[in-house]
N, C-alpha and C positions, 0 to 999 in steps of 0.2 A: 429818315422816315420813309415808308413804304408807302408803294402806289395808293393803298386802299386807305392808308390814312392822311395821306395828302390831297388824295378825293374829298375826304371828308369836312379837312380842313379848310379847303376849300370853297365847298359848299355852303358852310356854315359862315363863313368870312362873307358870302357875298348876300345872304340872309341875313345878316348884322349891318349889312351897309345901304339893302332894302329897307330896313326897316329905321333906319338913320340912329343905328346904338352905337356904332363906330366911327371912328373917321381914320384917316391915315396923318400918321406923325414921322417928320424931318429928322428932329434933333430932338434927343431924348435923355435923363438923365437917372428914369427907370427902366430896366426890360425886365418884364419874366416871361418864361416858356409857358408853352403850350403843350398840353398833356393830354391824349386821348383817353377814355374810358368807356372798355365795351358794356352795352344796355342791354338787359334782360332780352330785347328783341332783335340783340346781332348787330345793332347801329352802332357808333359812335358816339357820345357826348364828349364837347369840346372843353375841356376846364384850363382853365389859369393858374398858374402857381404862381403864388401871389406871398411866397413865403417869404421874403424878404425885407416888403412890403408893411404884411403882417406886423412885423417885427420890432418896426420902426412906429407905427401908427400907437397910437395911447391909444386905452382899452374906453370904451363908451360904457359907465355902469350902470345905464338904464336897467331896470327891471325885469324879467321878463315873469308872465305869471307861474306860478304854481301848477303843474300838470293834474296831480290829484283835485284837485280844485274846482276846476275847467274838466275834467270826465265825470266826477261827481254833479256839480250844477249842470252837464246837460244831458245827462242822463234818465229814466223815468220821464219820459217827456213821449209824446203820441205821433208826430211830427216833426219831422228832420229836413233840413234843405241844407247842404254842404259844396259851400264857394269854392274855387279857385282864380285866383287873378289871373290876369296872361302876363306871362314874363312879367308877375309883381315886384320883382327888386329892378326892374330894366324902366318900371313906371315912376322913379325915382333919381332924378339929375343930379348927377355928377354936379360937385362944385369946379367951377373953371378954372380954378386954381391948381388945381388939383387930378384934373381928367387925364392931363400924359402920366401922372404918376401909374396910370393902367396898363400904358403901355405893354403890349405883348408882340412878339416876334415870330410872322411867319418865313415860307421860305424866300418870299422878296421882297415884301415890305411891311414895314410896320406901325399897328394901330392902337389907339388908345381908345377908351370907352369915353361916350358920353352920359353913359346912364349906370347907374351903381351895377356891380357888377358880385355874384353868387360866391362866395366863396373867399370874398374882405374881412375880415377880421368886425369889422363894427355895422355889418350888412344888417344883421339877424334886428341887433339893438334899433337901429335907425326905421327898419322897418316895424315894429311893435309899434315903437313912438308914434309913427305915423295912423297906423291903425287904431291905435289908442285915442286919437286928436279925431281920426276922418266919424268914429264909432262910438264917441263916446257918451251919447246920450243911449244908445243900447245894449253895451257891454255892461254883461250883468243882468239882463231886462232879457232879453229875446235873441240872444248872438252870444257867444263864446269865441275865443280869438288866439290863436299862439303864432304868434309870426307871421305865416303865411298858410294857415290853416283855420278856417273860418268855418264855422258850423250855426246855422238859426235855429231854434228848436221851440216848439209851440205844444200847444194840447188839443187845437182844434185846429181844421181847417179853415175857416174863418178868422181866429186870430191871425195864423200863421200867414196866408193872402195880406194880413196889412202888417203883420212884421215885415215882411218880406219889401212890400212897395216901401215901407219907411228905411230899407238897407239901399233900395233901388236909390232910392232918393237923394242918398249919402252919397253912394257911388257916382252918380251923375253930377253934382254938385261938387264935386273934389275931381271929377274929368278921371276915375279908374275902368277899366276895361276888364270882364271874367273872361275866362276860358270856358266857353259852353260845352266843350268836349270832357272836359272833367268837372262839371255843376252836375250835382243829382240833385230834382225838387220833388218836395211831398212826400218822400216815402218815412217807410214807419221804421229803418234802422240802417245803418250803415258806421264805414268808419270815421276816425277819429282818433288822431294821433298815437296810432299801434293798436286800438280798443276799439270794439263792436257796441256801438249804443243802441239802446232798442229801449221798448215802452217795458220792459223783463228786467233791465239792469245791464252791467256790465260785463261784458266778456272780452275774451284774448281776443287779439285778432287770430282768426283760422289761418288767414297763410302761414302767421310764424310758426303754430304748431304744423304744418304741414311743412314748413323748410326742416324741423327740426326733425319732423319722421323722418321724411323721406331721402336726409341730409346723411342717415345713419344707419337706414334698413334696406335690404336687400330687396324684397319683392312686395308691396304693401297693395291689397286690394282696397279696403276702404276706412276709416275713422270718422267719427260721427263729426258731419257738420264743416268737413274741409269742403267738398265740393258746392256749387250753388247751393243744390238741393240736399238742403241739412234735416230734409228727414230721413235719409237714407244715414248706416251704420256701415262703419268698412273696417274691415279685420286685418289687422296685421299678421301674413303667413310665417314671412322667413325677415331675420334682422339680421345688417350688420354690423356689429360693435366698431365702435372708432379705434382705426390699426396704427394710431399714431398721435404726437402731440399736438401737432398744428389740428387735427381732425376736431381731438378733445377740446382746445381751444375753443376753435366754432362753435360746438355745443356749448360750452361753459357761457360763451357770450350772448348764442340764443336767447337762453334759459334767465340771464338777466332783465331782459326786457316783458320775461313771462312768471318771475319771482312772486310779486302779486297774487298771483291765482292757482300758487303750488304751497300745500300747507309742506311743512316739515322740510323745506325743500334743502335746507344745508344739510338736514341728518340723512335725507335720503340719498342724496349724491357724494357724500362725507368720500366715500371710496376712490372715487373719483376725481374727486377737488384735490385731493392728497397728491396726484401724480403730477398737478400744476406747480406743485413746489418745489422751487430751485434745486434742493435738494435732493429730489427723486430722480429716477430714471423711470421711464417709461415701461410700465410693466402689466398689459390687461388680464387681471387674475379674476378669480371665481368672486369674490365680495364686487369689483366693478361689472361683473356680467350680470348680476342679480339687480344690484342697484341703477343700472340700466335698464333693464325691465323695469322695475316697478317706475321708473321713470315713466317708460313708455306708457303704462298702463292709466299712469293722471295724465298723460296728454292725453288721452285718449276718451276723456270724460270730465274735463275740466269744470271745476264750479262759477256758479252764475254769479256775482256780487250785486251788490247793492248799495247807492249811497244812502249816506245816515240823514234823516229827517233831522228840520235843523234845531237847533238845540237838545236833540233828546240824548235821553240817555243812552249811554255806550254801552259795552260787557267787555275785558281784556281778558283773555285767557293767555299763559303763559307756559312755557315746557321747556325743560332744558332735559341734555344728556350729558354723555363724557364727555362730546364732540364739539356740540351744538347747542344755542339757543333758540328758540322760537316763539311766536306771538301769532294772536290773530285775533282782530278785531270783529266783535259782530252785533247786531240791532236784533232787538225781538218782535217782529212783528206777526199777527196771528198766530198766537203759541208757538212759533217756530221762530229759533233764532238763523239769521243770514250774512252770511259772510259779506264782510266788505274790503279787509286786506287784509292780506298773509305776511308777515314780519321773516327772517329768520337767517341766520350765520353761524359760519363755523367758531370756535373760540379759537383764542390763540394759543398758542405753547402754553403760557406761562395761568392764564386764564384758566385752563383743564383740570389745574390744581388748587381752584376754589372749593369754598364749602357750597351745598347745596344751596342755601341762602342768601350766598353770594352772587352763586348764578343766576339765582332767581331775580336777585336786586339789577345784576347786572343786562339781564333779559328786558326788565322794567325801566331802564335807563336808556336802552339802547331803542325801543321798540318806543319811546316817548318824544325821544329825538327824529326820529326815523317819520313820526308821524305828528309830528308838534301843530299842523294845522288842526286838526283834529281833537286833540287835547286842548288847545286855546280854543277852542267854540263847540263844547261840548262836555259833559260831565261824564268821566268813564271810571268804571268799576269793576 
């Protein structure tokens, strides 16, 4: 290990033992390492590799909720205040039994955790539970919750002031501590687990299209809505195509967590998607430089969604090609209908050689599963 990560480790070793999360262990009959990983900001984050660990530990099958769910219920709402705990899995003890099983090894001595520790196999689960039990008279009511991402959402200001004191309440009473450095209160939109909430509806979040531009173009002045100020428009001059697989990868991976809110998206990237198969070689011809563009061109102007009022009625529209099937769900409200999710995948080999009717069935099956919260609390057509 080199000097600047042994600084690190250091640092952070005596941070953990200020704040009594560590202690030092004799005889042990777990160890795992220690693994640095550089942060957006050049620092260090200390992780545990805990794979071993993992491994051994049975799986906890708590719950966790629904994502669509949880962006839809707190979405359309006028008022936003968005939690963070401090170190909220470290506000969680270790069972004593159990705490050298933590153990990790520095360069002289070695420590176990006394407090749950990021990156355990049954962390995520233990922590929900707990949220679930500390929350529960306002999960559902005035709060939205996924692990360690807490969002209250009101319509006025005066609601939201005694939502807010009734969360305080909670918090205090269960002895949890926020991080004021990352609390936004009162404002009218922000984020939420990768998605831009606002009193408008749903949207990407802007950085990932902006990783994803700027991930694969050469010189970019501006695109609507990356920068704070999203009433400014910024043009893409020069791009550059991804010159490799690992490259295409990254994008391919983006683009999942931004599927949502790209209609057509398997037929438009279909070029594309094709050079990720084992079977290809890596080859960026003229159909991937096109379909790349128009790529660029819906990040570039992505549509706004909207969750569906509850119980009403739905509309499914369906589309299939050679390639590809797709769907998109939408609500009508004021003579306009509004998008609320984009469905859509490539077919497989053997699938290309359906009937039309087939695809269309198989579009309808796939796009049912895909979205079955939605189809069980709602009448779609």
């Amino acid at each position: 290990m080199g000097d600047e990560k042994r600084k690190a480790v250091n640092a952070k070793v005596q941070k953990l033992l200020q704040a009594k999360f560590i202690r030092e262990v004799t005889y042990t009959t777990w160890l795992a390492n220690v693994v640095l990983v550089k942060k957006a900001n050049g620092k260090w984050r200390m992780c545990t590799g805990y794979t071993d660990l993992n491994k051994a530990c049975p799986k906890d099958v708590y719950p966790l909720p629904c994502i669509d769910w949880l962006i839809d219920g707190a979405s359309v709402h006028t008022i936003f205040s968005f939690l963070d705990a401090y170190y909220g899995y470290n506000q969680i003890k270790m069972h004593l039994a159990d705490k050298e099983k933590t153990t990790f090894i520095t360069e002289n001595v070695n420590f176990c955790y006394k407090v749950m520790r990021f990156g355990m196999k049954n962390a995520r689960a233990t922590y929900q539970r707990l949220m679930d039990k500390v929350f529960q008279g306002q999960i559902g009511r005035n709060i939205k919750i996924y692990v360690d991402d807490m969002v209250v959402k009101s319509n006025s200001m005066a609601d939201h002031i005694a939502d807010l004191a009734k969360i305080f309440c909670e918090l205090r009473k269960h002895n949890m501590r926020l991080n004021p450095e990352k609390c936004t209160f009162g404002v009218k939109g922000g984020k939420f687990l990768g998605f831009m909430l606002s009193v408008r509806g749903i949207e990407a979040n802007r950085d990932k299209y902006k990783v994803v531009l700027e991930k694969f173009l050469g010189f970019m002045l501006s695109v609507r809505g990356i920068e704070a100020n999203r009433d400014k428009y910024k043009v893409v001059l020069d791009m550059r195509s991804p010159s490799n697989l690992k490259e295409l990868q990254r994008l391919s991976g983006r683009l999942v967590a931004l599927s949502r809110f790209l209609p057509r998206l398997a037929d438009k990237i279909s070029p594309m998607t094709k050079l990720l198969r084992k079977s290809s070689t890596f080859s960026w011809n003229e159909p991937c430089e096109e379909a790349f563009a128009a790529l660029k061109a819906t990040l570039a102007s992505p549509p706004i969604l909207t969750r569906p009022e509850p119980s009403s009625l739905l509309e499914l529209y369906l589309a299939v090609s050679e390639e590809a099937i797709s769907s998109f769900l939408v609500q009508e409200k004021g003579g306009s209908q509004i998008p609320i999710y984009f469905v859509s995948r490539l077919l497989q080999d053997s699938e290309t050689r359906y009937q039309l009717i087939e695809k269309v069935a198989l579009g309808l099956v796939h796009t049912s599963r895909h979205l079955r919260h939605y189809f069980q609390s709602h009448r779609v057509i």
